[in-house]
C-alpha positions in Angstrom: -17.4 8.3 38.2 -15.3 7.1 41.6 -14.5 8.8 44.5 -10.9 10.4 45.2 -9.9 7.4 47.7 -10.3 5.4 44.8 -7.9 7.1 43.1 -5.5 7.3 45.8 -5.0 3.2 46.6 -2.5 3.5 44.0 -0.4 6.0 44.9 2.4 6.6 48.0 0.8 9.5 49.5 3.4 11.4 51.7 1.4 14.3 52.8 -2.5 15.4 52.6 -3.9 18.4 53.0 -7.6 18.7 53.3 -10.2 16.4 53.9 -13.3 14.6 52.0 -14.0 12.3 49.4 -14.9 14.0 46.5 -16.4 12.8 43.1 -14.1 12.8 40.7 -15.2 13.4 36.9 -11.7 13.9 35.1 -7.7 14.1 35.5 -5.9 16.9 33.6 -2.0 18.4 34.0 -2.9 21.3 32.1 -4.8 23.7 34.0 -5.7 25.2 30.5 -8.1 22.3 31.1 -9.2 22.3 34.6 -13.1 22.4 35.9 -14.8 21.7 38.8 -14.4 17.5 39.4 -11.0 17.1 38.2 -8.1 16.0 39.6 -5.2 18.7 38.5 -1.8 17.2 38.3 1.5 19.0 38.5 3.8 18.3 36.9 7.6 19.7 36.5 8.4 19.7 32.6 11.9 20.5 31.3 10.7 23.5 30.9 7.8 24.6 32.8 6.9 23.6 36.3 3.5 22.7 36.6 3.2 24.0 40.2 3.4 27.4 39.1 -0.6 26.6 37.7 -1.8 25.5 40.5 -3.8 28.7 41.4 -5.1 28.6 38.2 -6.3 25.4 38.4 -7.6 26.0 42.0 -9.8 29.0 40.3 -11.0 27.1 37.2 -12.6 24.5 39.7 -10.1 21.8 40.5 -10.9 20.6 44.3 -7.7 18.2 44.4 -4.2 18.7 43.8 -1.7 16.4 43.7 1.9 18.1 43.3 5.6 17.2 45.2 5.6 20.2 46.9 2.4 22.2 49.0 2.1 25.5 48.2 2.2 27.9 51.3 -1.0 29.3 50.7 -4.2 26.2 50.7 -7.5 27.7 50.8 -10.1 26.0 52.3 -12.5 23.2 50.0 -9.2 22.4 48.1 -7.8 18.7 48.9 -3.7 19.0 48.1 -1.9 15.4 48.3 1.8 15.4 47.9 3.9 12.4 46.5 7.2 12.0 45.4 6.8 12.1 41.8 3.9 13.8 40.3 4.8 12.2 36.9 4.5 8.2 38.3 1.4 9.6 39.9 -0.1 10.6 37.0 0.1 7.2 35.3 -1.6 5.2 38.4 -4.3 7.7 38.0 -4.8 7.2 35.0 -5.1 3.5 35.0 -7.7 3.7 37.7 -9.8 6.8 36.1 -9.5 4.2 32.6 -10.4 1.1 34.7 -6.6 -0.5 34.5 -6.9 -1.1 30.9 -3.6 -2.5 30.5 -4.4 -5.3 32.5 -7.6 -6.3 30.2 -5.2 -7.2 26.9 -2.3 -8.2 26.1 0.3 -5.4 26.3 4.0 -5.8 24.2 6.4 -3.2 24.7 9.2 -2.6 22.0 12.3 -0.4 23.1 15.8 0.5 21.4 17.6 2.9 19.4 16.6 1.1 15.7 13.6 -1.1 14.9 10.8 -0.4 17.5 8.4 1.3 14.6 8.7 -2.2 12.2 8.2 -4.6 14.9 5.5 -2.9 16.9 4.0 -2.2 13.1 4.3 -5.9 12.1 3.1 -7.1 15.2 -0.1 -5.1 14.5 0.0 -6.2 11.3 0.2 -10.0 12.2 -2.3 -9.8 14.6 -4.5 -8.7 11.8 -3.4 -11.2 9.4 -4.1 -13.9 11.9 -7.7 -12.5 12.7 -6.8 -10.4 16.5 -8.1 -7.2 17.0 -5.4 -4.9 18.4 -4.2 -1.6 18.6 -0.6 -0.1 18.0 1.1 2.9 19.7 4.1 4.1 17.5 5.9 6.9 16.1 4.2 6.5 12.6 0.8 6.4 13.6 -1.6 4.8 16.9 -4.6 2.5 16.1 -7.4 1.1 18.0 -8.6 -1.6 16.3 -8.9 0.1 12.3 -9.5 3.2 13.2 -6.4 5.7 13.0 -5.4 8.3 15.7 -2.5 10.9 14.8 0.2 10.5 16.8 2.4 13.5 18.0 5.2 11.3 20.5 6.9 8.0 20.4 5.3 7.2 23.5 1.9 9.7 24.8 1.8 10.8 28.1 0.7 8.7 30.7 -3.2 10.2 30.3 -3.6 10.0 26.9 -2.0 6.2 26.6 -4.4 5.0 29.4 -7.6 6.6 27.4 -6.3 5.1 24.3 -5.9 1.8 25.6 -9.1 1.9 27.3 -10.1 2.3 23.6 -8.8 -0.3 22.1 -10.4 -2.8 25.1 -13.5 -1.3 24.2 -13.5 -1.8 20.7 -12.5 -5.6 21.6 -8.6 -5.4 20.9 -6.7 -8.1 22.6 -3.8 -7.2 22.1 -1.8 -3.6 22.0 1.9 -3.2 20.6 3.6 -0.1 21.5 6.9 1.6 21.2 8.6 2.3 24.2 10.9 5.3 23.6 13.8 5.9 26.9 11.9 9.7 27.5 9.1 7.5 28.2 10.7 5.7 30.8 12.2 8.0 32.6 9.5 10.4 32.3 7.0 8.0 33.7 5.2 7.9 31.0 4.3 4.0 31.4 3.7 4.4 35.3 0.7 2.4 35.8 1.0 -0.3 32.3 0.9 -3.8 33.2 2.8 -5.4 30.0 2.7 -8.8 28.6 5.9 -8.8 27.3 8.9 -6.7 26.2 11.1 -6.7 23.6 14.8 -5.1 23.0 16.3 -4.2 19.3 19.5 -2.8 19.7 21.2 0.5 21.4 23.8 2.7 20.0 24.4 6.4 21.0 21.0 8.6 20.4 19.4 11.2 22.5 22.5 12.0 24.4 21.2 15.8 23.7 18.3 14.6 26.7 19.9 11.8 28.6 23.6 13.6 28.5 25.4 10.4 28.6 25.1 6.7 27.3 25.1 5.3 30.5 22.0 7.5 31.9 20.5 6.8 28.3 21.0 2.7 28.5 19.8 3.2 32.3 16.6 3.9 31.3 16.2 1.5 28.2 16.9 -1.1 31.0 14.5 0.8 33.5 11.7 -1.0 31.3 12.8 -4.4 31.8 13.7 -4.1 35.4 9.5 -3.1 35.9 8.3 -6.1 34.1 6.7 -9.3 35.9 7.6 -13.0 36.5 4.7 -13.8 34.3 5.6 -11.5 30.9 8.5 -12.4 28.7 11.8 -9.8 28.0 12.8 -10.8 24.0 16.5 -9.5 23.8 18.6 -9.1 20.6 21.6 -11.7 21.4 23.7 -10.0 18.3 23.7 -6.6 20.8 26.3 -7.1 23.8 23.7 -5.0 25.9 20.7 -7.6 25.0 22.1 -9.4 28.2 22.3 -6.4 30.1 18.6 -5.6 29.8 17.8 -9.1 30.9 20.2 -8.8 34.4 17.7 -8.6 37.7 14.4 -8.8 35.2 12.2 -11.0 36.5 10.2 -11.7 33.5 11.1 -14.9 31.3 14.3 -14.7 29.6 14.1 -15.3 25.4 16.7 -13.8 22.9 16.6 -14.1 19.0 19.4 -13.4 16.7 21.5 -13.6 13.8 24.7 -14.7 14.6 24.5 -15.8 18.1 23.1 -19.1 19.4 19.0 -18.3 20.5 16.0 -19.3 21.1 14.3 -17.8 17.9 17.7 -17.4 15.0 17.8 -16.6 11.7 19.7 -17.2 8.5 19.5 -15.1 5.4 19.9 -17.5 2.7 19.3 -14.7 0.1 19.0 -10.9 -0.7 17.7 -9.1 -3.8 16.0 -5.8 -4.4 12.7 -7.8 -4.2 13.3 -9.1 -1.1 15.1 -11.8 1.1 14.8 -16.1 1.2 15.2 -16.3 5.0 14.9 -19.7 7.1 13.6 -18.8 11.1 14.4 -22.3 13.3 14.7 -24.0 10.7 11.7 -22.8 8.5 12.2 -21.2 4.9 10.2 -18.6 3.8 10.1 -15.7 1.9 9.9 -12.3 2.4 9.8 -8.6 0.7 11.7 -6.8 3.5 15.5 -6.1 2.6 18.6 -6.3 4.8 19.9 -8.1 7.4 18.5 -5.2 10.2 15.5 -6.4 8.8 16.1 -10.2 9.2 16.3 -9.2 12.8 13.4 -7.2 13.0 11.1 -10.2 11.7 12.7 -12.8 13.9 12.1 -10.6 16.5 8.2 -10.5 15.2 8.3 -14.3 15.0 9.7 -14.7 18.4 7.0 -12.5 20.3 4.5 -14.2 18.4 5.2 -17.7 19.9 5.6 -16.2 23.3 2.1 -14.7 22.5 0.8 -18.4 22.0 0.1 -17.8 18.4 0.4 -20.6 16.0 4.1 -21.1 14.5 2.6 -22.4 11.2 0.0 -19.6 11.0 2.6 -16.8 11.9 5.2 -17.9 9.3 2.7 -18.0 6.5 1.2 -14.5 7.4 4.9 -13.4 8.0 5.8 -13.8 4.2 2.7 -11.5 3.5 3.7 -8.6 5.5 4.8 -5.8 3.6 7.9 -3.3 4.4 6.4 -0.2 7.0 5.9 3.2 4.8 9.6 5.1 5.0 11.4 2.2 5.9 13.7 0.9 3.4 10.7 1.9 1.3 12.3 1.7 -2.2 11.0 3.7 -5.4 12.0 2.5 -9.2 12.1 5.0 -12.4 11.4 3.3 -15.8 15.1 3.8 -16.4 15.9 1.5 -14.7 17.0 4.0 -11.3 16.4 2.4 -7.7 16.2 5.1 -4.7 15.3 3.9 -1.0 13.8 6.4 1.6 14.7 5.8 5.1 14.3 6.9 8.6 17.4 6.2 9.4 18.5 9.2 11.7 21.2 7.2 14.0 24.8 6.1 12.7 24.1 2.7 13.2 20.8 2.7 11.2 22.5 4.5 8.7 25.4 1.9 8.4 22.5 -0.7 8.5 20.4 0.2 5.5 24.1 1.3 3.6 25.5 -2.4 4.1 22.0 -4.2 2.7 22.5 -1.7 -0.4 26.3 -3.0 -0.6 25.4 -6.4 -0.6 22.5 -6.6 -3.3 23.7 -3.8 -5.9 26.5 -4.5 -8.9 29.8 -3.5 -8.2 30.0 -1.5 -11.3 26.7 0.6 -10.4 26.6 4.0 -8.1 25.3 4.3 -4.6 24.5 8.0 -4.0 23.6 8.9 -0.1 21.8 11.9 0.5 21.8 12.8 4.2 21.5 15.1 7.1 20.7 15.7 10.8 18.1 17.3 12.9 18.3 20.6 14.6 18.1 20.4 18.6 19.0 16.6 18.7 22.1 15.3 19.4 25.0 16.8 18.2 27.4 14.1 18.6 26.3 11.8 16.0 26.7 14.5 13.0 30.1 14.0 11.8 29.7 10.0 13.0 26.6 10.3 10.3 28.5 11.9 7.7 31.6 9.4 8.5 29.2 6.6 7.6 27.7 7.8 4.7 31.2 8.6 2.7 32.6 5.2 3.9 30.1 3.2 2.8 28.7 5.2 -0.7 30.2 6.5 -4.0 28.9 9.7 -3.9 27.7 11.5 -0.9 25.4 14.6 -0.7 25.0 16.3 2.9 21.9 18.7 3.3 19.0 19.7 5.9 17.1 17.5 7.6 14.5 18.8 10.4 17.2 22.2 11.4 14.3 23.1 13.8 15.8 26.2 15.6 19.8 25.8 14.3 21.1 26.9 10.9 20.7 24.1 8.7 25.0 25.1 7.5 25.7 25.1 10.6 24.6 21.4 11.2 26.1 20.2 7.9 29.1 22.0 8.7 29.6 19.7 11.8 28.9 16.6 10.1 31.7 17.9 7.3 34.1 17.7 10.3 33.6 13.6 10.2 34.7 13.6 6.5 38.6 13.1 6.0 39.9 15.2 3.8 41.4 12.6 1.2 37.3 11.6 1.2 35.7 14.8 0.5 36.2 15.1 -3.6 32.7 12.6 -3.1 31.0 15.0 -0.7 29.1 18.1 -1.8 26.7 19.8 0.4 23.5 21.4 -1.1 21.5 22.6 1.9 17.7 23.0 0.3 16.9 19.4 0.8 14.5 19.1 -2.4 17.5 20.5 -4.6 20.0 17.7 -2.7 17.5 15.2 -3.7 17.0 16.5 -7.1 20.8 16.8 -8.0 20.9 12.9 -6.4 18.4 12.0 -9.0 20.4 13.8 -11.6 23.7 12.2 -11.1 21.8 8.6 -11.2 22.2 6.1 -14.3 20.7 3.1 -15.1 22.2 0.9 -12.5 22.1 3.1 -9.9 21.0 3.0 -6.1 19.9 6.5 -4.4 19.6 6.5 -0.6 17.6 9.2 0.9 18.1 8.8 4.6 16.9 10.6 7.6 13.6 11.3 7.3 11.7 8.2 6.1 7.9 9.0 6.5 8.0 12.2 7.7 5.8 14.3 5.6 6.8 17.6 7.0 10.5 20.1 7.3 10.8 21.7 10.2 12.8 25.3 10.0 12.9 27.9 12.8 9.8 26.2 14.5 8.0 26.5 11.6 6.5 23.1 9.7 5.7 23.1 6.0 5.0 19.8 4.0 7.4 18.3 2.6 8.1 14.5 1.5 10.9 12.8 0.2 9.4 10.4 -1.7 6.8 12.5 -3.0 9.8 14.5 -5.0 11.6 11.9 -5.6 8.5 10.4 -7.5 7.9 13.8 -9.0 11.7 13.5 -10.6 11.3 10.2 -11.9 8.1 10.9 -13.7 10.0 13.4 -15.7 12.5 10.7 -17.0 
């Protein structure tokens, strides 16, 4: 255990209340949580101010508070320390409580609208080929080493990051890939992360529901790069006019990869099939299983971290042609009649348009493409009738239905994306909103030939309807369906 002035080297105390140098035993921001030894951090949420605990935590135990603003009342044995940002704070605290984990491996951060989950996955995945322990932080699923931890966010919270990375350098990882979602960064959430490297995908509108406009929402994609060092690398997407934008004022070393641009790490698709994709990376050929030219960006984007990792360029393309697509991405499913559906995450009209042109170029003209999609509840509103605008430009047949409605009406939702749909388009739109019978009808309407998409929710094994979860999988009743053929 350390003593609190450990703890506060870090931070930009403004004000202190108190006195003494108490041992400290634990951090918490949830005074559900608080005992005697801790540190109890308040923190203002979107929707509950952590301040408004702080007597609670006070009478639990907690000696030391550290909050923006002193309450009027401070009894006596209780240090309070104000800073500026309680969130920022948290994450410095953190690192020292875990022993700065961050700087004992090598941390990559991935961050963009599309692709973070399949390159943070493959990178984990690589490392593994290639005989690295590491761990991986992403919206799928967290490891330390082999051993899997739920996750609940894109990114944790600044405490439960630090712990897990302190983890994986005790297990012996050297390495940690993590996705780095734009709530994390301007939430703080990475306060206290020293990073080897980050990489950009791509950005297209998302999330406006939280960052209100695409400027604030672009702001903080960029508020990553800006905090990395001279001596980390910033990997940007050429093929994405804002690539350059992260890279302005970061003082990391400047790589880009792309597809169509000139780079430093490019590739060429030389061919696309339902099996997979004959790629050549600087001038290497290989072959792959992943489909689509989003995903020929997504490995070169692998391929380029790797080398800026130091890893062999020999012993990363042969491993690369091993790696298999990540579960509910462009994961496809074939019936014995001969019947191809794809599940996908794809939740954002550009992912959408992604996964719907790699269908377009691979399937025969004189075969179907039937789209079955929808939008979350609570998310942002502006991208339903883009979504549904995509889907009916791009596919035969079209059916719109519930995704995660959360707390909205599920019609409601579908009714908004309907308002993207010209009118002279929607004879090849129905809506159905019980997602199992969309996907069932989908699977109905298919003939030998024929490509389903089921977009939106990709490996999500749950549906979420007036706050309530209940299991529910897309593949699994697509599989169900095609066993009955």
């Amino acid at each position: 255990m350390k003593q609190l002035n450990e703890y506060l080297k870090d931070l930009d105390v403004l004000e202190m209340v108190g006195t003494g140098d108490p041992e400290i035993s634990a951090l918490t921001f949830d005074s559900r949580q608080a005992a005697d030894g801790f540190i109890f951090v308040a923190m203002r949420g979107t929707k509950v101010d952590g301040h408004t605990f702080i007597p609670k935590a006070i009478a639990a135990g907690c000696q030391v508070v550290v909050c923006e603003e002193i309450p009027v009342e401070t009894p006596d044995g209780v240090i309070y320390i104000r800073v500026a940002d309680t969130a920022r704070s948290l994450g410095w605290l953190a690192a020292c409580h875990y022993d700065y984990p961050s700087q004992q491996l090598q941390l990559v951060g991935v961050t963009g609208t599309n692709g973070k989950t399949t390159i943070v996955t493959l990178l984990y995945r690589l490392a593994g080929e290639l005989g690295y322990k590491s761990g991986l932080c992403s919206t799928v699923a967290n490891f330390v080493d082999q051993t899997v931890i739920a996750a609940t966010h894109t990114t944790p919270d600044a405490l439960t990051l630090q712990g897990m990375l302190r983890q994986m350098v005790d297990a012996g990882c050297g390495y940690c890939f993590m996705e780095v979602s734009s709530h994390a960064v301007v939430q703080n959430r990475i306060a206290g992360l020293r990073f080897a490297g980050g990489v950009f995908t791509n950005i297209t509108h998302d999330h406006l529901d939280y960052h209100l406009t695409f400027d604030a929402y672009l702001k903080a994609k960029k508020g990553f790069f800006d905090g990395l060092e001279k001596d980390a690398f910033a990997l940007a997407n050429a093929d994405d006019k804002n690539g350059s934008v992260m890279l302005q004022n970061c003082k990391a070393v400047h790589k880009t990869f792309s597809l169509r641009e000139m780079a430093d790490y490019r590739v060429r698709v030389i061919e696309s099939l339902f099996e997979g994709m004959h790629l050549e990376i600087n001038g290497k050929e290989l072959w792959t299983p992943f489909i689509g030219r989003f995903n020929a960006a997504n490995l070169v984007a692998v391929y380029g971290a790797a080398l800026l990792l130091n890893w062999d360029q020999e012993e990363v393309l042969t491993a690369l042609s091993k790696l298999l697509p990540v579960d509910g991405r462009f994961e496809t499913i074939r019936s014995r009649t001969g019947i191809t559906a794809v599940v996908d995450y794809a939740h954002t009209p550009d992912a959408l348009q992604n996964v719907l042109e790699a269908l377009n170029q691979i399937r025969q003209a004189q075969n179907d493409l039937i789209t079955v999609v929808g939008t979350g509840g609570d998310r942002d509103p502006f991208k339903r009738p883009i979504m549904a605008a995509e889907a009916v430009k791009s596919s035969t047949k079209v059916i719109l239905t519930s995704d995660n409605p959360r707390s909205e009406d599920p019609e409601t939702i579908i009714g908004q994306m309907m308002e993207g749909v010209d009118f002279k388009d929607r004879i090849k739109v129905i809506s159905i909103t019980n997602r199992r019978e969309a996907i069932r009808t989908a699977c109905s309407m298919a003939k030998k030939g024929d490509v389903i998409l089921v977009a939106g929710k990709g490996h999500e094994t749950y549906q979420e309807v007036k706050g309530v979860r209940s299991h529910f999988d897309d593949r699994e009743i697509i599989r169900e369906f095609f066993e009955q053929l």
